[in-house]
N, CA, C and O atoms as CSV, one atom per row, in Angstrom:
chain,resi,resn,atom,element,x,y,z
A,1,UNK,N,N,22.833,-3.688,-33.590
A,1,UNK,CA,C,22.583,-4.734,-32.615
A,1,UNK,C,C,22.895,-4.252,-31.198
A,1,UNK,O,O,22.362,-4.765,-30.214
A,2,UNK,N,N,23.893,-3.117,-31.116
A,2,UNK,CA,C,24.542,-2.953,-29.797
A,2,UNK,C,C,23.264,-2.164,-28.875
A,2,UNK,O,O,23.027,-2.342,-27.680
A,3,UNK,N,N,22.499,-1.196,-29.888
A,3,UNK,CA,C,21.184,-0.103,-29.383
A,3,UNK,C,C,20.207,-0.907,-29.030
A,3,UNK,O,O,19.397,-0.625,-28.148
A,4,UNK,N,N,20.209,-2.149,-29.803
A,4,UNK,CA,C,18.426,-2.645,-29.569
A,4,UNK,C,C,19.365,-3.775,-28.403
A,4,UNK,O,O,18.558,-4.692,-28.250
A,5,UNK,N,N,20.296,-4.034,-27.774
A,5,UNK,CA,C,20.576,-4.590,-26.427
A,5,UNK,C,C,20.486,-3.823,-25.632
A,5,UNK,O,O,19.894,-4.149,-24.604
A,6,UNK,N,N,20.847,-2.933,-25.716
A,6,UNK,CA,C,20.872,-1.396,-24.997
A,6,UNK,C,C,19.252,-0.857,-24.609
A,6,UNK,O,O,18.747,-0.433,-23.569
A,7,UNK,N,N,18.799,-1.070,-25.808
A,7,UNK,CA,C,17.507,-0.031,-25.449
A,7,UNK,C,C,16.680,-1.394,-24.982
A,7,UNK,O,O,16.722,-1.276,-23.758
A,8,UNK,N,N,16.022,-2.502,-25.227
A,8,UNK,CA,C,15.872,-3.590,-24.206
A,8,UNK,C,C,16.419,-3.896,-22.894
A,8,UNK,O,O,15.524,-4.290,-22.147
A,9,UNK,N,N,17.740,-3.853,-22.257
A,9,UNK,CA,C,18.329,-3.956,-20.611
A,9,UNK,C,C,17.506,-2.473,-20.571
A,9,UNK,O,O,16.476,-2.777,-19.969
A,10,UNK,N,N,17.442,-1.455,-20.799
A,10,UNK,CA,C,17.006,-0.017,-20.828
A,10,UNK,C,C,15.423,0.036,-20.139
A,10,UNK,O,O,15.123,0.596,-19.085
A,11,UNK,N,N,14.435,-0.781,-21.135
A,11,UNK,CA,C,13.239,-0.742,-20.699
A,11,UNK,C,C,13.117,-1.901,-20.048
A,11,UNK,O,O,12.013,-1.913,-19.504
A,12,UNK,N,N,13.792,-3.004,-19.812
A,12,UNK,CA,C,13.915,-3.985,-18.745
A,12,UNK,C,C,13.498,-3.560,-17.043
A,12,UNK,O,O,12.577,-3.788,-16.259
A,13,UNK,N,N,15.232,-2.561,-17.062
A,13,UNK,CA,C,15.446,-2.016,-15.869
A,13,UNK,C,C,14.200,-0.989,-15.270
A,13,UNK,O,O,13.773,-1.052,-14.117
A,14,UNK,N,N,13.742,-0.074,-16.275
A,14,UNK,CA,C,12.521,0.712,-16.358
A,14,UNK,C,C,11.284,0.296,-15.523
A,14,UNK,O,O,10.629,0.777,-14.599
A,15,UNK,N,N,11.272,-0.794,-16.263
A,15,UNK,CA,C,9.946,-1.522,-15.667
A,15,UNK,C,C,10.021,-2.397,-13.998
A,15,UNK,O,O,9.168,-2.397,-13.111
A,16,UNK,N,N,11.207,-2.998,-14.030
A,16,UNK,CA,C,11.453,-3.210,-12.666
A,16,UNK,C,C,11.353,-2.124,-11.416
A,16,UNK,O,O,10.747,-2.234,-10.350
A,17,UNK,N,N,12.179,-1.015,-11.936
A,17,UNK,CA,C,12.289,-0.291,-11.051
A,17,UNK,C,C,10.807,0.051,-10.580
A,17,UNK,O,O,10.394,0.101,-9.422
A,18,UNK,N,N,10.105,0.275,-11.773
A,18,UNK,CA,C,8.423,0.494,-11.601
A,18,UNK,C,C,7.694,-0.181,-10.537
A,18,UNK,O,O,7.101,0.236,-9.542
A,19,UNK,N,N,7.904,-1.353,-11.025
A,19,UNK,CA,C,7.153,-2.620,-10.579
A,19,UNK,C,C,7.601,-2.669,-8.760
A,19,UNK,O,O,6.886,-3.072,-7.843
A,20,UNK,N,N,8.944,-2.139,-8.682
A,20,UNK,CA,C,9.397,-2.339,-7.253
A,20,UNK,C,C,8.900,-1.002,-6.281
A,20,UNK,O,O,8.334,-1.156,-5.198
A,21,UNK,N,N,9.206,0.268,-6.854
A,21,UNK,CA,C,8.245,1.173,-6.675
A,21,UNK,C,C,6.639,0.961,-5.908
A,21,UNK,O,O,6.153,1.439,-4.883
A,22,UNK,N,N,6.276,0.297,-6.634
A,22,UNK,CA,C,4.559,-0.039,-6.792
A,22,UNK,C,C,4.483,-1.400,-5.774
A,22,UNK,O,O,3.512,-1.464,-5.021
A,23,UNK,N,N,5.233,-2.206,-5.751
A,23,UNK,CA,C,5.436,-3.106,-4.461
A,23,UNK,C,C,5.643,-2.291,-2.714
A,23,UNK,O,O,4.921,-2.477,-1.735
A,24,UNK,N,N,6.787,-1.452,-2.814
A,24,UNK,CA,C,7.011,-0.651,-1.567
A,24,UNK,C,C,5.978,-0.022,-1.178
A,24,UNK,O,O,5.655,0.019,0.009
A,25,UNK,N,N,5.275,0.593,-2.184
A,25,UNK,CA,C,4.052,1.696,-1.821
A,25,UNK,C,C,2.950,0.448,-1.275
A,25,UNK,O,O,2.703,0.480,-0.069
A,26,UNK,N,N,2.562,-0.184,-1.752
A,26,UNK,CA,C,1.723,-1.481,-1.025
A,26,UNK,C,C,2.167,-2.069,0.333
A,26,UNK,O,O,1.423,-2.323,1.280
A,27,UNK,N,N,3.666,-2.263,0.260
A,27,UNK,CA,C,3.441,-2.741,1.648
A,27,UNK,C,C,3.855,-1.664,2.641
A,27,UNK,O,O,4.011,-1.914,3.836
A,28,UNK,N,N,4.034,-0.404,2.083
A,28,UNK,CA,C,4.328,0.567,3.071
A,28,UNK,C,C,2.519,0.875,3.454
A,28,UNK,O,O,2.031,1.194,4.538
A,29,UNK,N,N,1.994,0.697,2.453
A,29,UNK,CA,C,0.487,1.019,3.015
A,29,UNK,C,C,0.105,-0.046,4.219
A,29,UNK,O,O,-0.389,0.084,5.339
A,30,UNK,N,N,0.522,-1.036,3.526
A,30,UNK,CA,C,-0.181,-2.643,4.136
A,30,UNK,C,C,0.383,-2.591,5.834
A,30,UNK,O,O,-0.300,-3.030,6.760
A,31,UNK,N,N,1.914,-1.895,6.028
A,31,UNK,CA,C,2.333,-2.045,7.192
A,31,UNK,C,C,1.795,-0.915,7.896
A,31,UNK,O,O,1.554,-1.152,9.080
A,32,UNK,N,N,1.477,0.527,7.402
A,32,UNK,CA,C,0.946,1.546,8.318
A,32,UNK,C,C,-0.826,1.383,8.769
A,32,UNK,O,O,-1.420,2.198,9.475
A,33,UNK,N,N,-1.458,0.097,8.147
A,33,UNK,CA,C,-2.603,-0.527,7.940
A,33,UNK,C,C,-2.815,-1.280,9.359
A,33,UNK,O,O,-3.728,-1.028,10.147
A,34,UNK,N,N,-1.565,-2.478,9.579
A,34,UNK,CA,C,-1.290,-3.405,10.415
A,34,UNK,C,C,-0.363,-2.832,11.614
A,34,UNK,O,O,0.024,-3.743,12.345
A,35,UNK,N,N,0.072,-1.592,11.982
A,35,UNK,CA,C,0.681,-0.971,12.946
A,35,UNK,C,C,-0.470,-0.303,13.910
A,35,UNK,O,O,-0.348,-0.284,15.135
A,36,UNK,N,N,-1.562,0.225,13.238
A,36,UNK,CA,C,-2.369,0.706,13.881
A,36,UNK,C,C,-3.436,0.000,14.820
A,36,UNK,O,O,-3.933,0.383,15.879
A,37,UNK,N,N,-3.691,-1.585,13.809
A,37,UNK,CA,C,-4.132,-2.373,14.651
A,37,UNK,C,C,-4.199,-2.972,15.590
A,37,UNK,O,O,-5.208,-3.418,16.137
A,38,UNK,N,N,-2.663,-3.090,16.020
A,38,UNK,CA,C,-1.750,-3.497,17.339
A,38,UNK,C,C,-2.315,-5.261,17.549
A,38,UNK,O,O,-3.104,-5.941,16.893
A,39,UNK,N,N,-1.885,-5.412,18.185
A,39,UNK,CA,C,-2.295,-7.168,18.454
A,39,UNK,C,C,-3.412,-8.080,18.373
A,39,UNK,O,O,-3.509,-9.266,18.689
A,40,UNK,N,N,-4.355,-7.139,17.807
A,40,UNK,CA,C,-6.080,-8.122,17.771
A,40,UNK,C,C,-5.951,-8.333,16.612
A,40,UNK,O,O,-5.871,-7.432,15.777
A,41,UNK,N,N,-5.900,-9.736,16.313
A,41,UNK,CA,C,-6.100,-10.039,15.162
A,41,UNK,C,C,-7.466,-9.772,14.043
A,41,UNK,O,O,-7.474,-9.667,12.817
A,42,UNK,N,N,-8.827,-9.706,15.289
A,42,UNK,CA,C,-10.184,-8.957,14.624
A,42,UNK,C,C,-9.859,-7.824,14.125
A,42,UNK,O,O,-10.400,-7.532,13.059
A,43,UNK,N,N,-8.782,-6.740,14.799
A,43,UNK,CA,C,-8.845,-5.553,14.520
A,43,UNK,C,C,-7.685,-5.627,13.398
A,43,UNK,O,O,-7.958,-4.811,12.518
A,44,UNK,N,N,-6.584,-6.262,13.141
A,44,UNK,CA,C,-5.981,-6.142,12.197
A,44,UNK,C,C,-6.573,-6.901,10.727
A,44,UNK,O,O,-5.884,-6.680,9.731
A,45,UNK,N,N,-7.438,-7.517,10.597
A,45,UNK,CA,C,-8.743,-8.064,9.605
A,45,UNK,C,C,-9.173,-6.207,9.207
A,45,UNK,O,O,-8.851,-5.518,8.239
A,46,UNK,N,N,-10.155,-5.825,10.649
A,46,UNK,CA,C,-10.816,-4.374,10.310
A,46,UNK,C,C,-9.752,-3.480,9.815
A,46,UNK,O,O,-10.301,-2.385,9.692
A,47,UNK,N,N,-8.671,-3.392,9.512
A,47,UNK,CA,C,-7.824,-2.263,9.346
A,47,UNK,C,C,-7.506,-2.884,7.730
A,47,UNK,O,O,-7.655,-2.185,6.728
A,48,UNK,N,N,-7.034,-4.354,7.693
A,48,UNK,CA,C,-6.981,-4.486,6.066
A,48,UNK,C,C,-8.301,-3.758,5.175
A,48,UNK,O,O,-8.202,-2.972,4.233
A,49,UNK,N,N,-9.304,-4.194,5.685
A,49,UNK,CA,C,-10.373,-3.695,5.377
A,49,UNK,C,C,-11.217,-2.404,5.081
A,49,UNK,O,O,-12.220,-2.209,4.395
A,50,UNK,N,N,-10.537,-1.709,5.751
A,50,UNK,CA,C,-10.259,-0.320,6.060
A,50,UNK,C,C,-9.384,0.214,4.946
A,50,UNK,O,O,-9.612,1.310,4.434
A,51,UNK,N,N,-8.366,-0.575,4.567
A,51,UNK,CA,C,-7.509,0.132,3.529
A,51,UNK,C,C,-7.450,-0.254,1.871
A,51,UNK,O,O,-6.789,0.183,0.929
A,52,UNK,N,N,-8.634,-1.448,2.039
A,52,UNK,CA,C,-8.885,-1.859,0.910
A,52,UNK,C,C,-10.023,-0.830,0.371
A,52,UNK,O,O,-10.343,-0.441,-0.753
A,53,UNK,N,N,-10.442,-0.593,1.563
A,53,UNK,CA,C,-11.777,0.686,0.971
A,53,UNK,C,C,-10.955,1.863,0.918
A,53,UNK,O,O,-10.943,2.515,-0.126
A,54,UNK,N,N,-10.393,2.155,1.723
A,54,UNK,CA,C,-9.559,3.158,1.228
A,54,UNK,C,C,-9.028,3.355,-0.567
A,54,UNK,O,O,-9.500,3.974,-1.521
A,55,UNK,N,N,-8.178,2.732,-0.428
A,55,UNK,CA,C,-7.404,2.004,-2.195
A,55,UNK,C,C,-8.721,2.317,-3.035
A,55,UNK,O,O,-8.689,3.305,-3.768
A,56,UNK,N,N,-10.051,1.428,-2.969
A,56,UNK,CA,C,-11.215,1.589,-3.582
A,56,UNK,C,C,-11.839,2.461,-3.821
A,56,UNK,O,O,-12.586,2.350,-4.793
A,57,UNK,N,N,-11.834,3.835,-2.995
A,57,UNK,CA,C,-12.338,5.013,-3.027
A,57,UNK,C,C,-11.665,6.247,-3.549
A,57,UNK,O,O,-12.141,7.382,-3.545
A,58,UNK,N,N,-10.517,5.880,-3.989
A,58,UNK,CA,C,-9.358,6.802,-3.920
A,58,UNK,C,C,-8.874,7.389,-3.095
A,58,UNK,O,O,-8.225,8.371,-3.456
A,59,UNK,N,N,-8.945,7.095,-1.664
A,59,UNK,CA,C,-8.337,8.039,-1.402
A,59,UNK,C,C,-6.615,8.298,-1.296
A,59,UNK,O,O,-5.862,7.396,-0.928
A,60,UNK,N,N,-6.078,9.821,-1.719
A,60,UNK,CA,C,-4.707,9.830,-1.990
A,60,UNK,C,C,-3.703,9.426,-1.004
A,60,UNK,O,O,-4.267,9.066,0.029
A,61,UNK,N,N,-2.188,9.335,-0.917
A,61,UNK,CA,C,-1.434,8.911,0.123
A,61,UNK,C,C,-1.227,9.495,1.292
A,61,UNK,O,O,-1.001,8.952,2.374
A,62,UNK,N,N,-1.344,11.075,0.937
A,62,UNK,CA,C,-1.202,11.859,2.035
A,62,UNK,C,C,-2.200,11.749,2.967
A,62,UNK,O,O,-2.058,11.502,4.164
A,63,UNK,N,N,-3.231,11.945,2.355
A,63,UNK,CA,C,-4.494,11.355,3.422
A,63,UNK,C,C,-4.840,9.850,4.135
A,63,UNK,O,O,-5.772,9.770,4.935
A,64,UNK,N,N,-4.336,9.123,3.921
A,64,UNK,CA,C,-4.169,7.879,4.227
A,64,UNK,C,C,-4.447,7.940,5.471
A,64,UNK,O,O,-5.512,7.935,6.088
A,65,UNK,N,N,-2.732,8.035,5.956
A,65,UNK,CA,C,-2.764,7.958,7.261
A,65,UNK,C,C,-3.698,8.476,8.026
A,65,UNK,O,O,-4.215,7.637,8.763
A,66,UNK,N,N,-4.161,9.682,8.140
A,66,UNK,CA,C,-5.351,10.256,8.774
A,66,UNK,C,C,-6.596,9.397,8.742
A,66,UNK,O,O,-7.206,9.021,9.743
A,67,UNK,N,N,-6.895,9.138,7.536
A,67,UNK,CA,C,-8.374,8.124,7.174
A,67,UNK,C,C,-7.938,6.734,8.206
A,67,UNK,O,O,-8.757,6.646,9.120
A,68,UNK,N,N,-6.848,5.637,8.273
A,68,UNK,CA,C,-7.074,5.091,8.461
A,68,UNK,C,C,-7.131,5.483,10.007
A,68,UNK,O,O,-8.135,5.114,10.615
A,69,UNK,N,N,-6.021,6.292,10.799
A,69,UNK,CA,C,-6.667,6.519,12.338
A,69,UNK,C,C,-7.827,6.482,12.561
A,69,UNK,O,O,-8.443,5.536,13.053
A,70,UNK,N,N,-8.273,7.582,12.198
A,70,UNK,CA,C,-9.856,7.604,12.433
A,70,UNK,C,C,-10.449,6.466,12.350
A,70,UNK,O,O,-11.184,6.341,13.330
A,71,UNK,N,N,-10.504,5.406,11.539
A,71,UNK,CA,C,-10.865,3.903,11.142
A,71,UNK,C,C,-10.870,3.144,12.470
A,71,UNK,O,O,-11.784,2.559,13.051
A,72,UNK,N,N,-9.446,3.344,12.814
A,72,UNK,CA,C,-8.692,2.942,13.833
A,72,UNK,C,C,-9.681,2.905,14.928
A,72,UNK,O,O,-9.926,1.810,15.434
A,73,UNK,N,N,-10.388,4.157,15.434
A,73,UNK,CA,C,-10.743,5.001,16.487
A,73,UNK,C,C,-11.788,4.664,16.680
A,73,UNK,O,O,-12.291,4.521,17.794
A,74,UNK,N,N,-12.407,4.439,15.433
A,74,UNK,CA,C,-14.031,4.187,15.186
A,74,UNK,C,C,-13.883,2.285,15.244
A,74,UNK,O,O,-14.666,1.783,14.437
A,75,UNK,N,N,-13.416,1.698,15.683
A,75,UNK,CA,C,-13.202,0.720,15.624
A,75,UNK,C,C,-13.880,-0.287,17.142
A,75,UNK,O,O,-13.236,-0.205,18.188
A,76,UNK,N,N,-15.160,-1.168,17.106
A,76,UNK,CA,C,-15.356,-1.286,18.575
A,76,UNK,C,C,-15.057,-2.561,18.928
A,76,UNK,O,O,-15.512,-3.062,19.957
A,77,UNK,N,N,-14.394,-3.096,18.237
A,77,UNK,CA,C,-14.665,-4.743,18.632
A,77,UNK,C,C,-15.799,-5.720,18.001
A,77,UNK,O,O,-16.453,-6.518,18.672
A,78,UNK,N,N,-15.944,-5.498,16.394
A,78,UNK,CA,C,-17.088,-6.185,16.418
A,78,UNK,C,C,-16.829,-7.518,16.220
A,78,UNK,O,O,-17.753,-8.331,16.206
């Protein structure tokens, strides 16, 4: 009885930690998404947007940041 409490709090904790993991990475994306946009609310819409295609296309984390500048750049006010 003492292992299967043990090994349950075990894969409990496992999965949280996961789950919190996988939360940070989202809003660490979501905030380097909404930093670039700076105060236009049109342009912080185009930058979610921007990173939802991003996410959609794969592209990896390291490249991120780069993809979304450019996004950023290419960005006219529509």
């Amino acid at each position: 009885m003492d292992y299967f409490i043990v090994a349950i709090t075990t894969v409990a904790g496992l999965y949280f930690h996961g789950w919190l993991y996988v939360r940070i990475k989202r809003w660490m994306d979501r905030d380097l998404a909404l930093s670039l946009a700076g105060d236009s609310p049109a342009k912080r819409e185009y930058m979610l947007q921007r990173l939802q295609e991003a996410q959609s296309t794969g592209i990896k984390r390291k490249a991120l940041h780069i993809w979304l500048q450019q996004a950023a750049e290419h960005y006219n006010g529509q």
